[in-house]
Backbone as CSV, one residue per row, in Angstrom:
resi,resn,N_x,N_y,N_z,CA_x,CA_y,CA_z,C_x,C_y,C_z
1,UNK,-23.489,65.254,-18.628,-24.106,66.099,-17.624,-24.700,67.353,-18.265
2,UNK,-23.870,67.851,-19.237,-24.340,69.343,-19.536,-25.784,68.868,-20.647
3,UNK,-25.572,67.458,-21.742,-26.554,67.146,-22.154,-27.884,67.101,-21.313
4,UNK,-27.399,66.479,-20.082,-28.776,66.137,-19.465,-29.508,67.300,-18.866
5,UNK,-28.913,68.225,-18.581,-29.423,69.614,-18.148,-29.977,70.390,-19.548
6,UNK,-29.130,70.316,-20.378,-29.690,71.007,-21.557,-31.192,70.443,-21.609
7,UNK,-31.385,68.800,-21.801,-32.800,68.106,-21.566,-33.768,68.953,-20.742
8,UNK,-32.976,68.813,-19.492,-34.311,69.093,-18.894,-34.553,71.104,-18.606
9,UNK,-33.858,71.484,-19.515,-33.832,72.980,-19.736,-35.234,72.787,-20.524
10,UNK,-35.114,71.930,-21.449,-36.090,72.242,-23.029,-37.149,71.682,-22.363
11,UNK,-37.331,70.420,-21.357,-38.756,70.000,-21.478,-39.354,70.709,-20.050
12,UNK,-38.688,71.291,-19.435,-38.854,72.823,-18.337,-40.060,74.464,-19.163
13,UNK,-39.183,74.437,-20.611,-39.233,75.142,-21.431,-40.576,74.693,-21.916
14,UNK,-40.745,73.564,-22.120,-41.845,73.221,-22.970,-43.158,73.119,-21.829
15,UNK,-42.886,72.546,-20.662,-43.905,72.755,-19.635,-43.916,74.233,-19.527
16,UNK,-43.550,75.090,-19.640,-44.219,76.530,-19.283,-44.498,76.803,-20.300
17,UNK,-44.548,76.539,-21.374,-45.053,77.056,-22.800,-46.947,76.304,-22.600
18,UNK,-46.561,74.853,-22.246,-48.286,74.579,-22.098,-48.807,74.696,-20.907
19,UNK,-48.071,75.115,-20.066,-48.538,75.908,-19.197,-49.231,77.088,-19.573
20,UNK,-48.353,77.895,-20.008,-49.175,79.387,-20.356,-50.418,78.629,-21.566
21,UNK,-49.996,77.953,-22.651,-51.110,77.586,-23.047,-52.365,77.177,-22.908
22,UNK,-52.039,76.548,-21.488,-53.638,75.853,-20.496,-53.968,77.560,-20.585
23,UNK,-53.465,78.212,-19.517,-53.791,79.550,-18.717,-54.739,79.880,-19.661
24,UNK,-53.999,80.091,-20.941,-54.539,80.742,-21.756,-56.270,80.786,-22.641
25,UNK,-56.238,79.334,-22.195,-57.233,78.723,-22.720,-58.450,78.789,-22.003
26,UNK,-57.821,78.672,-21.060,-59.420,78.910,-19.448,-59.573,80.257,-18.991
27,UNK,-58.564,81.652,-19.691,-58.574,82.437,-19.414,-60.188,82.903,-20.706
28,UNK,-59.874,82.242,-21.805,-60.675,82.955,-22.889,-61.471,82.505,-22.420
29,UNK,-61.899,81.062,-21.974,-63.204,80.566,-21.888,-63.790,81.531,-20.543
30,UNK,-63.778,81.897,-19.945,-63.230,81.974,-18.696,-64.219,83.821,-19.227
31,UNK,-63.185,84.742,-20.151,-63.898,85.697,-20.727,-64.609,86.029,-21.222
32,UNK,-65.286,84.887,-22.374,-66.510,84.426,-23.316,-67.754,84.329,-22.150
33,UNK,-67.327,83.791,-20.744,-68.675,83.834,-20.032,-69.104,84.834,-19.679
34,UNK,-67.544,86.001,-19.219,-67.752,87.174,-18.312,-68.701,88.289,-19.428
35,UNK,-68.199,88.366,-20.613,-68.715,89.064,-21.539,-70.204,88.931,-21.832
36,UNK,-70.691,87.539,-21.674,-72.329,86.846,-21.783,-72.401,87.297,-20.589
37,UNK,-72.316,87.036,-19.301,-73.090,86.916,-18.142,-73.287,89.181,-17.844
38,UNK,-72.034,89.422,-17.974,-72.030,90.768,-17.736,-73.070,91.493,-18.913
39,UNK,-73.140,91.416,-19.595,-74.529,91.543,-20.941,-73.701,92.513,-21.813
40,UNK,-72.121,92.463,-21.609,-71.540,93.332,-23.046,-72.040,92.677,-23.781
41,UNK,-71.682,91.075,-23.973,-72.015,90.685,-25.433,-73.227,90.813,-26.411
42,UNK,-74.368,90.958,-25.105,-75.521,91.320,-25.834,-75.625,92.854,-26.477
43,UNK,-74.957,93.854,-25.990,-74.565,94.880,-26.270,-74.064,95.668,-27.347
44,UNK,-73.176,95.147,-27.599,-72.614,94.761,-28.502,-73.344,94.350,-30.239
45,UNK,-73.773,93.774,-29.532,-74.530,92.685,-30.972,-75.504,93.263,-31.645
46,UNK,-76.428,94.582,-30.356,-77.335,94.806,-30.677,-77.266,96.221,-30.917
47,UNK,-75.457,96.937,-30.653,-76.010,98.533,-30.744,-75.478,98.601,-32.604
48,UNK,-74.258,97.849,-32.924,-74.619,98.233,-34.584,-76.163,98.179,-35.259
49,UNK,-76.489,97.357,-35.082,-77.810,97.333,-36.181,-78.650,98.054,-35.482
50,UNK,-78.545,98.937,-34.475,-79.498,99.821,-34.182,-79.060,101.368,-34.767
51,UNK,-77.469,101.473,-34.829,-76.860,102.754,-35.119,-76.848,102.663,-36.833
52,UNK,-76.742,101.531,-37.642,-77.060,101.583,-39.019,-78.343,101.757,-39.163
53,UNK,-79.416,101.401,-38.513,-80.720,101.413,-39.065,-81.019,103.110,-38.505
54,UNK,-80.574,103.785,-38.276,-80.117,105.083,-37.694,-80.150,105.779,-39.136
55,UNK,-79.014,105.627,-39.158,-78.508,106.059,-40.513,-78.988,105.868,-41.659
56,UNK,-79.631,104.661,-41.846,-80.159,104.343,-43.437,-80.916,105.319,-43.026
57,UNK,-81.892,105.729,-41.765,-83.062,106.358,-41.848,-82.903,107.968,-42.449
58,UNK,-81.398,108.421,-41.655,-81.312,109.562,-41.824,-80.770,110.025,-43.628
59,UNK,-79.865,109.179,-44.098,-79.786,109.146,-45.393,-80.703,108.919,-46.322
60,UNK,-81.858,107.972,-45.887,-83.319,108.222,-47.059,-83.852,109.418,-47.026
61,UNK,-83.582,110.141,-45.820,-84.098,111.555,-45.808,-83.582,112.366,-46.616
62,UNK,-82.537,112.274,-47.191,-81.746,113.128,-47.842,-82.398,112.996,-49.299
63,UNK,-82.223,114.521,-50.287,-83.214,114.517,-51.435,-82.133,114.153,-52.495
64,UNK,-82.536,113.725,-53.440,-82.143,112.882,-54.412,-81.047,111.373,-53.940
65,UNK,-82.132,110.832,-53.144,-80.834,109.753,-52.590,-81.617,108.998,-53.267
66,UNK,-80.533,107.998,-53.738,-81.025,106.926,-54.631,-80.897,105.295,-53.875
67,UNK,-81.723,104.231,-54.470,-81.704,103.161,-53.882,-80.045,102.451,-53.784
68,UNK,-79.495,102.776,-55.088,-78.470,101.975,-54.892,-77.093,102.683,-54.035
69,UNK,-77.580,103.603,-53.561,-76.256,104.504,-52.603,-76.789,104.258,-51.293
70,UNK,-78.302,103.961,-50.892,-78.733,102.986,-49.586,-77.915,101.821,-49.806
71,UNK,-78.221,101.004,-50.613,-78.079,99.449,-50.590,-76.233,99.729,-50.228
72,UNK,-75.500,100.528,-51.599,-74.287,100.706,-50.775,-73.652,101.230,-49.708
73,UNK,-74.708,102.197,-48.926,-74.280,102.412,-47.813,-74.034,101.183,-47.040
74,UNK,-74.927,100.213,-46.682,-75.891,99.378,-46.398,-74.644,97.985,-46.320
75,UNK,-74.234,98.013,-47.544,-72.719,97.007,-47.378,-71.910,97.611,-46.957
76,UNK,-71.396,98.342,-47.250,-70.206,99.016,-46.526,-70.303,99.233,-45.093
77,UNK,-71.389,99.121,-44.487,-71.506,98.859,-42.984,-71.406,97.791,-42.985
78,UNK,-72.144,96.360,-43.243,-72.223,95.000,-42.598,-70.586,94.173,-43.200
79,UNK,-69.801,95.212,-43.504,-68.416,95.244,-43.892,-67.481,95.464,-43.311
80,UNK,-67.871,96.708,-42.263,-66.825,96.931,-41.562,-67.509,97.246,-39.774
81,UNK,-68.885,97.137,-39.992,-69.287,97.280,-38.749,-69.746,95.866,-37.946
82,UNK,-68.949,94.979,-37.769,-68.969,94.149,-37.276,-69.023,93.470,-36.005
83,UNK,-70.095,92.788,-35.285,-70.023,92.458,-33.906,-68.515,91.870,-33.054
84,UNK,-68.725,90.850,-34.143,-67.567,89.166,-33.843,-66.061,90.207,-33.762
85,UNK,-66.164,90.924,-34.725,-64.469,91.988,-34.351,-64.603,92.336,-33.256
86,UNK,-65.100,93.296,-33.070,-65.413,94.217,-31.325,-65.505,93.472,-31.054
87,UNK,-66.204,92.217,-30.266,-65.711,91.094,-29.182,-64.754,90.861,-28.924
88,UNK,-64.205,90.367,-30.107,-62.331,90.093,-30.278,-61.628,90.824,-29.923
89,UNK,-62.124,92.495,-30.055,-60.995,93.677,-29.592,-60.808,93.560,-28.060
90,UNK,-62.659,93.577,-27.892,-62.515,93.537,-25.817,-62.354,92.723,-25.310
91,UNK,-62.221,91.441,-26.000,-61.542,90.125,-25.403,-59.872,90.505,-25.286
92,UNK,-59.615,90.994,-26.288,-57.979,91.103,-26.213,-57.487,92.060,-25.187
93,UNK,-58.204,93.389,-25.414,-57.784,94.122,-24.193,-58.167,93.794,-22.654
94,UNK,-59.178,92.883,-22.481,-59.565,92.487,-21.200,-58.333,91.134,-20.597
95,UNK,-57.842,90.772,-21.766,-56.757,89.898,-21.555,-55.609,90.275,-21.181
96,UNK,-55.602,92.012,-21.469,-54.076,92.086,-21.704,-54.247,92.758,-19.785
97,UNK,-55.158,93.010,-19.515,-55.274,93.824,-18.675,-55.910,93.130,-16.780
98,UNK,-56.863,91.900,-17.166,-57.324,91.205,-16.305,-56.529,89.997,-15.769
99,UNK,-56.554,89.544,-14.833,-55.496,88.275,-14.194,-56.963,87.067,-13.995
100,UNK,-56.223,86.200,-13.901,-57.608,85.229,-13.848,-58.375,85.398,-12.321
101,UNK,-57.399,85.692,-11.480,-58.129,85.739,-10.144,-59.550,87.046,-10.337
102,UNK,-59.058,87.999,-11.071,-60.265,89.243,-11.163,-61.316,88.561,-11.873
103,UNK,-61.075,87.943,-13.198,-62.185,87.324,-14.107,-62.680,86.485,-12.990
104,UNK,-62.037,85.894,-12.527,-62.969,84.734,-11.002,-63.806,85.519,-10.218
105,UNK,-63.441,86.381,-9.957,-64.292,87.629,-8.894,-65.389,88.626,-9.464
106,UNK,-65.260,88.432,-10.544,-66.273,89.278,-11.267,-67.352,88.463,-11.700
107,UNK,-67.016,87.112,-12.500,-67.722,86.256,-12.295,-68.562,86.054,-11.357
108,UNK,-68.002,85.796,-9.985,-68.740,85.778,-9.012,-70.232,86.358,-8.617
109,UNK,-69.694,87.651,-8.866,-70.914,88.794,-8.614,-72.232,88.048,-10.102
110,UNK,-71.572,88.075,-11.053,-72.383,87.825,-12.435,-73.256,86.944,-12.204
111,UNK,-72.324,85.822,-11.728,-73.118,84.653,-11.147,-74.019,84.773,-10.414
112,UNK,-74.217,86.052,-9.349,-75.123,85.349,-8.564,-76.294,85.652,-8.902
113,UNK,-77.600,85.974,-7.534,-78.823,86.210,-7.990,-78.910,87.596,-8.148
114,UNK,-78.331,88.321,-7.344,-78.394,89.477,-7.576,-77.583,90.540,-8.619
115,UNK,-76.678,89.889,-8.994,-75.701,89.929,-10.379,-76.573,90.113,-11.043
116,UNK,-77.042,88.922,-11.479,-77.897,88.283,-12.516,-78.997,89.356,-12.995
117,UNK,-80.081,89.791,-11.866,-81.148,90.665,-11.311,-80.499,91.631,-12.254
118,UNK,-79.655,92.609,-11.727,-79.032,94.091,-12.197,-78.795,93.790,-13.817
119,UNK,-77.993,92.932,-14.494,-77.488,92.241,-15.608,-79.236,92.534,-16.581
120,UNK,-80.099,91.422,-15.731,-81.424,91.926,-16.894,-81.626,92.849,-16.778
121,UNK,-81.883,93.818,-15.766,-82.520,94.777,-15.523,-81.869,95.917,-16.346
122,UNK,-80.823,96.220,-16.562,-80.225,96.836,-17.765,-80.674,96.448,-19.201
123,UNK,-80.745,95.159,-19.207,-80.828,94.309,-20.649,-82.565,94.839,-20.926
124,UNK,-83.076,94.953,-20.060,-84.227,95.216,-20.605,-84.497,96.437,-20.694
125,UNK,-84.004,97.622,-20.063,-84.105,98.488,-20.209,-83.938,99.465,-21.612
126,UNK,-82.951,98.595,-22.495,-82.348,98.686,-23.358,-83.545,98.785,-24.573
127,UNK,-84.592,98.693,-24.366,-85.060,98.034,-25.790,-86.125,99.157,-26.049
128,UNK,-86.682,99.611,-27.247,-87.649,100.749,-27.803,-88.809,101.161,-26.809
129,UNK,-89.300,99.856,-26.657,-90.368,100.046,-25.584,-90.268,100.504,-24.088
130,UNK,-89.009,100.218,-23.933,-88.335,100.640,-22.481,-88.259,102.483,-22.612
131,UNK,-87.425,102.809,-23.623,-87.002,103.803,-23.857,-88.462,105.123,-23.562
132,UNK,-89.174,104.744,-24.971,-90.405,105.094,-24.550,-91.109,105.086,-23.253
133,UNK,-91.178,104.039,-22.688,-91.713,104.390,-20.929,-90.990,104.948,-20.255
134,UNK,-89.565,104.859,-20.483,-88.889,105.718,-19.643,-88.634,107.434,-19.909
135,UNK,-88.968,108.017,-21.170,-89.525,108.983,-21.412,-90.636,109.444,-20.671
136,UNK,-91.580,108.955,-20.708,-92.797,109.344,-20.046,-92.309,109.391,-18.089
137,UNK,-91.848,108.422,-17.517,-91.576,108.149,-16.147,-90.472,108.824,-15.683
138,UNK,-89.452,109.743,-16.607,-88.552,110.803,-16.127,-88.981,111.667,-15.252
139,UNK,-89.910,112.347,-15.268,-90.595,113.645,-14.150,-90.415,112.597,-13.066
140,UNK,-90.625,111.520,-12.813,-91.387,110.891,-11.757,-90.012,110.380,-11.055
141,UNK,-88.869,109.853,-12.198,-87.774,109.337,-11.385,-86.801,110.292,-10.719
142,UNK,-87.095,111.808,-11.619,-86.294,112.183,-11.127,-86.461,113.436,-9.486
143,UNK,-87.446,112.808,-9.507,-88.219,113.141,-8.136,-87.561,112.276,-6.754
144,UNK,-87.087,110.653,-6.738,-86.594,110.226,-6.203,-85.150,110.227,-5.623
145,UNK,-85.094,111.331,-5.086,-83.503,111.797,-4.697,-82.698,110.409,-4.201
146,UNK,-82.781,109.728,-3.866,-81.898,108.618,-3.044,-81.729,107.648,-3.996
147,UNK,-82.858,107.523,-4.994,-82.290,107.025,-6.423,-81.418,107.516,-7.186
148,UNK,-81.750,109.010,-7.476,-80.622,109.335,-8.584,-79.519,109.654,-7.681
149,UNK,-79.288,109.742,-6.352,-77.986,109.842,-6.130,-77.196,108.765,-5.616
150,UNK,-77.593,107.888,-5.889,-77.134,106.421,-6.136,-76.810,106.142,-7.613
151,UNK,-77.648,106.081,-8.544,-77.320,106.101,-10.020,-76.345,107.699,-10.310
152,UNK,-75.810,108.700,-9.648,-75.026,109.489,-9.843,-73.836,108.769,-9.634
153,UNK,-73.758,107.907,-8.484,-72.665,107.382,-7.934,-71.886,106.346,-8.866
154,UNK,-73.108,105.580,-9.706,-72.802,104.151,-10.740,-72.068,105.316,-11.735
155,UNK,-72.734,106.202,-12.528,-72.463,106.738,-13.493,-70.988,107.618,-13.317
156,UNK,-70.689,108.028,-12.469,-69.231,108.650,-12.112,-68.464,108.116,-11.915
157,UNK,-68.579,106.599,-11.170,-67.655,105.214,-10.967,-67.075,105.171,-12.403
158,UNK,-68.331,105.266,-13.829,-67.854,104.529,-14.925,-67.851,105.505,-15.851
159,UNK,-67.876,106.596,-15.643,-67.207,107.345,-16.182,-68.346,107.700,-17.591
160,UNK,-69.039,107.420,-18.068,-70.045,107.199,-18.573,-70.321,108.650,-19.550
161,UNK,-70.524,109.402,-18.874,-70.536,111.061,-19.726,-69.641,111.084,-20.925
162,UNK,-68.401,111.223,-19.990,-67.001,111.504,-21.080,-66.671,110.774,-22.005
163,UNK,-66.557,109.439,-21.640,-66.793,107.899,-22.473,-67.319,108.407,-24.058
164,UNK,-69.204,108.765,-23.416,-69.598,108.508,-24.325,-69.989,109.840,-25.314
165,UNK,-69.135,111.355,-24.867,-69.518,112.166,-25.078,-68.168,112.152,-26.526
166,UNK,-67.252,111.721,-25.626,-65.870,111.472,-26.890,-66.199,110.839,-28.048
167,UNK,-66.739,109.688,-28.083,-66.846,108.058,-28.759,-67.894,109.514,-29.614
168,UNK,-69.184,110.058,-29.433,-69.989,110.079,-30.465,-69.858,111.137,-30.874
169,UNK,-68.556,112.351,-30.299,-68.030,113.055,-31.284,-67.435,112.389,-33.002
170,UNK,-66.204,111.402,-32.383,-65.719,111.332,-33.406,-66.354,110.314,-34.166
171,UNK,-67.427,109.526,-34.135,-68.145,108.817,-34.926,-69.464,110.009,-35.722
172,UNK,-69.714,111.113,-35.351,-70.107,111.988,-35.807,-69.059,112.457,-36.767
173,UNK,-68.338,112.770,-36.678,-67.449,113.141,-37.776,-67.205,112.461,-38.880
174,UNK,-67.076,110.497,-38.613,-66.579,109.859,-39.692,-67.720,109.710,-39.939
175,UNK,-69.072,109.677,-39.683,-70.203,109.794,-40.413,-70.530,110.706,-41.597
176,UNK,-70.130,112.011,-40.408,-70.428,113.182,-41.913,-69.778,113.008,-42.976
177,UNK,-68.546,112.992,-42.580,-67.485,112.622,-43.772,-68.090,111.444,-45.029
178,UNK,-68.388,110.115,-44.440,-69.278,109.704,-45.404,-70.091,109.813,-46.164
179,UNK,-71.337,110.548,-45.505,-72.057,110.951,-45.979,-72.012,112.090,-47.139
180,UNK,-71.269,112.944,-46.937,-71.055,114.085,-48.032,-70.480,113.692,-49.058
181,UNK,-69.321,112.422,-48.959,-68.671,111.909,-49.949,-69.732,111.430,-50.657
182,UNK,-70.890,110.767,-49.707,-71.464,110.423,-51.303,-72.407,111.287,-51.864
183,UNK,-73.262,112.417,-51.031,-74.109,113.093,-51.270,-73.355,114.091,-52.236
184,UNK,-72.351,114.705,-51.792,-71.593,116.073,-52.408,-70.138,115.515,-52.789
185,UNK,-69.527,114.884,-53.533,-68.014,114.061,-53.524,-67.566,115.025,-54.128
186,UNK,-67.686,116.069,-54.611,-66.671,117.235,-55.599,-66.694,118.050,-54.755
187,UNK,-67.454,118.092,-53.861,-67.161,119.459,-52.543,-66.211,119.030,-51.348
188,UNK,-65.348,119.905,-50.778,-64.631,119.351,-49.536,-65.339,119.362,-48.758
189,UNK,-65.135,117.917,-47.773,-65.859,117.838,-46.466,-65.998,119.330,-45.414
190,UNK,-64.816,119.332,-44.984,-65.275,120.907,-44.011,-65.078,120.205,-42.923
191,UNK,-64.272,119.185,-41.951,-64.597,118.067,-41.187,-63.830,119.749,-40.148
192,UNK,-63.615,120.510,-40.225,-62.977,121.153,-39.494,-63.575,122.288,-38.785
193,UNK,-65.017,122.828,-39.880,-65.829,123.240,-39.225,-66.907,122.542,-38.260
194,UNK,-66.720,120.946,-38.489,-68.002,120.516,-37.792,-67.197,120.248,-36.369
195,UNK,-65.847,120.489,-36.169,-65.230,119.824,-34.925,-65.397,121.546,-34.323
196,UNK,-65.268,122.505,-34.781,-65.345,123.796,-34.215,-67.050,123.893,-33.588
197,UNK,-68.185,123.141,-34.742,-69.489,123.183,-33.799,-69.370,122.379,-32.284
198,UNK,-68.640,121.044,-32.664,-68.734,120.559,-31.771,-68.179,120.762,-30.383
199,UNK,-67.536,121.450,-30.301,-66.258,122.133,-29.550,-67.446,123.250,-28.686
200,UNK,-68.095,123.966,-29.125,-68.978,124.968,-28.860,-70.046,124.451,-28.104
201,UNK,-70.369,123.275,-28.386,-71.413,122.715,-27.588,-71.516,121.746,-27.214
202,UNK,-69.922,121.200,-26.740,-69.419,120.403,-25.904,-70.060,120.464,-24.309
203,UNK,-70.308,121.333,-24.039,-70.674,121.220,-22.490,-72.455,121.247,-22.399
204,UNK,-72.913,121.873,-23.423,-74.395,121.514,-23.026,-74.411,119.794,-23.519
205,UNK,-73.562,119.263,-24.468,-73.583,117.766,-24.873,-72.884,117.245,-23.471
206,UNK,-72.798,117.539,-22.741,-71.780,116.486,-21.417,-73.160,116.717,-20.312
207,UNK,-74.343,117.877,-20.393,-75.170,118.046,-19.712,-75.857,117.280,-20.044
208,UNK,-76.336,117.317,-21.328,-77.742,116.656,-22.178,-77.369,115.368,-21.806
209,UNK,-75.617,114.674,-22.281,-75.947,113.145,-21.827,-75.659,112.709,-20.502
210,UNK,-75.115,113.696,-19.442,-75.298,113.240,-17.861,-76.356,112.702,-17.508
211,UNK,-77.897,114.108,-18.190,-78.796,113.846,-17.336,-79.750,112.408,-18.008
212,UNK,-79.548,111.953,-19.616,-80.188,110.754,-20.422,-79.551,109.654,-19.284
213,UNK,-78.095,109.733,-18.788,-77.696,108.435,-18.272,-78.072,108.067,-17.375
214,UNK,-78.307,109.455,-16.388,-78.787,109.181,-14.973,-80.360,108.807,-15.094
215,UNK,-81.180,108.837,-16.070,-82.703,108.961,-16.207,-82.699,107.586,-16.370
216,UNK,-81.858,107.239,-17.556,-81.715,105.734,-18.068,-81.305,105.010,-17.037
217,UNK,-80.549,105.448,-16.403,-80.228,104.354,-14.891,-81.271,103.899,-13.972
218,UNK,-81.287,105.060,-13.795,-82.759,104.945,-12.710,-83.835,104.396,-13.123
219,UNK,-83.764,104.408,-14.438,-85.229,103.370,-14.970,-85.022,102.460,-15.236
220,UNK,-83.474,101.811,-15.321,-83.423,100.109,-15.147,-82.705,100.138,-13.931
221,UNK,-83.027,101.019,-12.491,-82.977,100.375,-11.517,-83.909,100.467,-10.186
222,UNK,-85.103,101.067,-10.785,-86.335,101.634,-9.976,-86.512,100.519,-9.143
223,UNK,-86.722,99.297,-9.301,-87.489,98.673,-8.919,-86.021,97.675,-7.852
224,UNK,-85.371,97.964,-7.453,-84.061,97.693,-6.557,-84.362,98.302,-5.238
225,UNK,-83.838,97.824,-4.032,-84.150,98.620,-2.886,-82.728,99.634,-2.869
226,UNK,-82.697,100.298,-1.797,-81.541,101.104,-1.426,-80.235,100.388,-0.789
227,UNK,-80.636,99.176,-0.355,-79.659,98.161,0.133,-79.149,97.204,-1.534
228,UNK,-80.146,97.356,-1.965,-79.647,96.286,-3.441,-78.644,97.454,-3.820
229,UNK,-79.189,98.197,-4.367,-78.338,99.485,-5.034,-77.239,99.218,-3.772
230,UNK,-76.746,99.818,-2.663,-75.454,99.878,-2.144,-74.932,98.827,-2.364
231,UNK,-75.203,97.401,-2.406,-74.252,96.116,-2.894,-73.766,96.433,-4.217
232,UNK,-74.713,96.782,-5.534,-74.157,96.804,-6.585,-73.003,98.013,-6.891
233,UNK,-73.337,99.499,-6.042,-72.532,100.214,-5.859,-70.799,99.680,-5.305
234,UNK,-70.998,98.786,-4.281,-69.920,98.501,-3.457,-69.124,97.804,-4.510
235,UNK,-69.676,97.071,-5.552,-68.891,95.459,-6.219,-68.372,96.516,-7.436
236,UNK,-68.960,97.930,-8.363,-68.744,98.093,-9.115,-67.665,99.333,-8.564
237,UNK,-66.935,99.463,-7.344,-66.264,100.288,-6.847,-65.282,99.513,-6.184
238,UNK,-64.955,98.398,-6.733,-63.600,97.338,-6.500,-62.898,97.522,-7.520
239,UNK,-61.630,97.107,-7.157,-60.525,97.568,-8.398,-60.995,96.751,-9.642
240,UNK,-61.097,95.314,-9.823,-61.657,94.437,-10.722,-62.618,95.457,-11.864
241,UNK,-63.714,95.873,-10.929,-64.900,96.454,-11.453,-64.560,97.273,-12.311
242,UNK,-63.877,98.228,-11.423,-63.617,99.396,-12.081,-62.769,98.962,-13.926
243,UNK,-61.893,98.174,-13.038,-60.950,98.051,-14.550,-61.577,97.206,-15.696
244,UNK,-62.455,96.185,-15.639,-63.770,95.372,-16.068,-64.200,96.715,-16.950
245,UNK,-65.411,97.599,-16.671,-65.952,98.279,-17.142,-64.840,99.518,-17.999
246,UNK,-64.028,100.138,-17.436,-63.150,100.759,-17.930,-62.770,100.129,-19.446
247,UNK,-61.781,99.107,-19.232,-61.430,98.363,-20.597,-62.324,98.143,-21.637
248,UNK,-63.418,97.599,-21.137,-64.316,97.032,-21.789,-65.132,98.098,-22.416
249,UNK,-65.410,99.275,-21.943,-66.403,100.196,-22.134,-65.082,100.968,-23.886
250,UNK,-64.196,101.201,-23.467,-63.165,102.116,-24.042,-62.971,101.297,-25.109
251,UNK,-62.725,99.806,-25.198,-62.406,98.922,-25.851,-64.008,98.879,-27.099
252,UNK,-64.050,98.878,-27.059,-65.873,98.786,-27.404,-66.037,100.130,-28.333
253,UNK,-66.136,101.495,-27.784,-66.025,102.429,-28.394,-64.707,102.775,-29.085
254,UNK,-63.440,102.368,-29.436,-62.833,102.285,-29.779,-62.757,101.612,-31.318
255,UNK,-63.054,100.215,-30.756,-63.581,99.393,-32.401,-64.872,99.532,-33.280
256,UNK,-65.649,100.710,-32.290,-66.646,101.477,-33.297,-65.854,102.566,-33.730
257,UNK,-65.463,102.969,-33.475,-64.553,104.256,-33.780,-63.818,103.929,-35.482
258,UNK,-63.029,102.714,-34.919,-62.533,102.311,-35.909,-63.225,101.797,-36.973
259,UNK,-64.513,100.855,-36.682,-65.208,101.059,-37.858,-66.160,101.825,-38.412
260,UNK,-66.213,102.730,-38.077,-66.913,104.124,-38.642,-65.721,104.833,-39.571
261,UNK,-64.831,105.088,-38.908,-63.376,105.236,-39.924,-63.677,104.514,-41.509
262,UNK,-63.501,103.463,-40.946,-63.564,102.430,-42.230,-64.930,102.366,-43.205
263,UNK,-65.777,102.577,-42.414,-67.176,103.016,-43.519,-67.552,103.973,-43.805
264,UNK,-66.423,105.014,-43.475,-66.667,106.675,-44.026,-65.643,106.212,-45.216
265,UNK,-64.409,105.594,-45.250,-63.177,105.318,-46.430,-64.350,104.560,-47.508
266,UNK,-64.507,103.629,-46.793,-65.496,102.633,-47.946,-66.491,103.656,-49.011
267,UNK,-66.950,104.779,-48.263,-67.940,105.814,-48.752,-67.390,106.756,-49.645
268,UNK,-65.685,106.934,-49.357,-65.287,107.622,-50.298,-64.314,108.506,-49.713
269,UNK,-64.791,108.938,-48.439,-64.176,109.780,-47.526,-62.559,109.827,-47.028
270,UNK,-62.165,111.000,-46.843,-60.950,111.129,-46.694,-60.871,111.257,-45.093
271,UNK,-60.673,110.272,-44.267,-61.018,110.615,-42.779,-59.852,110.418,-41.989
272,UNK,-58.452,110.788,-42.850,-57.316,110.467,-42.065,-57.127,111.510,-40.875
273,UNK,-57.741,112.241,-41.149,-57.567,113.806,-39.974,-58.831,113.931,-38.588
274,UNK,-59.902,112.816,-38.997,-60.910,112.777,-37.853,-60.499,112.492,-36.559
């Protein structure tokens, strides 16, 4: 008797083990879509090689820079600044944090037509040529009060300012730090005066990028009615949403964080204190 219970203890044991293993499995697949359909993944993929090609630019500027301290800058990013990681990070934290019923519900919205609609309409907004027209079409959007106070509403939901006012402090820092290591390596960084600039002009930087986000919003969502906008408002002001973008947004700037760390060390830099 006690054998036969012990039995069916272990193969009890072993059904909830592939149990959680199914879960587990339709949960990732399940995240791999939410990440494509929601357009992190494109995101993702596309803001390193826009923030290195940043940098090579600003480091050729620098006088006596030589080819082979580009080229090594140059590895030491496609080293540690990696897409396929950051996926992996916000896959993990979206795992640790999402239930499958939310990934089902978020989906939902992604899925549909009007998901879909908002999803490009960001995605395209995103790109040089966008940027540029939307430079020029700022006077004009921000003339539309019922727009930007709708895109006030998206941008405060997600928190968006602070997010991103934090994230490009301290990737400013492990930058400099790099950079001096290789430009000046016998001089100390100073990482302590540049956190005292930054500190000082912390609040015109939380102004300057309120008003880029709200400009940038409104120009990948001009062309939405006031009823489209309140649906997308309503779905991204559900608990799901909120915690969706939250994780994902933090998760994201986080594993840039971390690899900026790592390609200021690669550079030479001492960035245990950034």
């Amino acid at each position: 008797m006690m054998v036969t219970q012990g039995k069916r203890w272990i193969l009890w044991c072993f059904a909830l083990m592939f149990a959680a293993s199914s879960q587990a499995a339709v949960s990732d697949k399940s995240l791999n879509e939410l990440l494509s359909a929601s357009g992190v993944e494109q995101m993702v993929n596309e803001f390193p090689q826009t923030v290195k090609l940043g940098l090579v630019e600003a480091f050729k500027q620098q006088p006596d820079t030589s080819q082979k301290e580009v080229d090594d800058m140059i590895r030491a990013m496609d080293e540690t600044i990696v897409p396929e990681q950051i996926i992996a990070e916000i896959k993990q934290s979206l795992s640790e944090k999402l239930s499958d019923a939310e990934v089902s519900s978020l989906l939902a919205w992604y899925r549909s037509p009007l998901g879909r609609a908002f999803t490009e309409a960001e995605s395209n907004s995103s790109t040089e040529e966008a940027f540029a027209a939307m430079s020029q079409e700022a006077p004009a959007l921000l003339k539309r009060k019922a727009l930007m106070d709708q895109v006030g509403q998206i941008e405060t939901l997600m928190d968006l300012t602070t997010l991103t006012v934090d994230f490009f402090e301290k990737v400013q820092l492990a930058v400099f730090a790099g950079l001096m290591s290789v430009m000046e390596p016998q001089a100390p960084v100073g990482l302590e005066v540049m956190q005292k600039e930054l500190d000082a002009v912390r609040k015109q930087s939380e102004a300057n990028v309120e008003q880029m986000m709200k400009v940038s919003l409104a120009y990948a969502y001009k062309d939405f009615t006031p009823e489209e906008m309140d649906k997308y408002i309503a779905f991204l002001s559900t608990p799901e949403a909120k915690k969706f973008n939250l994780t994902a947004t933090q998760s994201m700037f986080n594993s840039l964080e971390k690899s900026f760390h790592n390609w200021a060390k690669k550079m030479g830099a001492d960035v245990d204190e950034v």
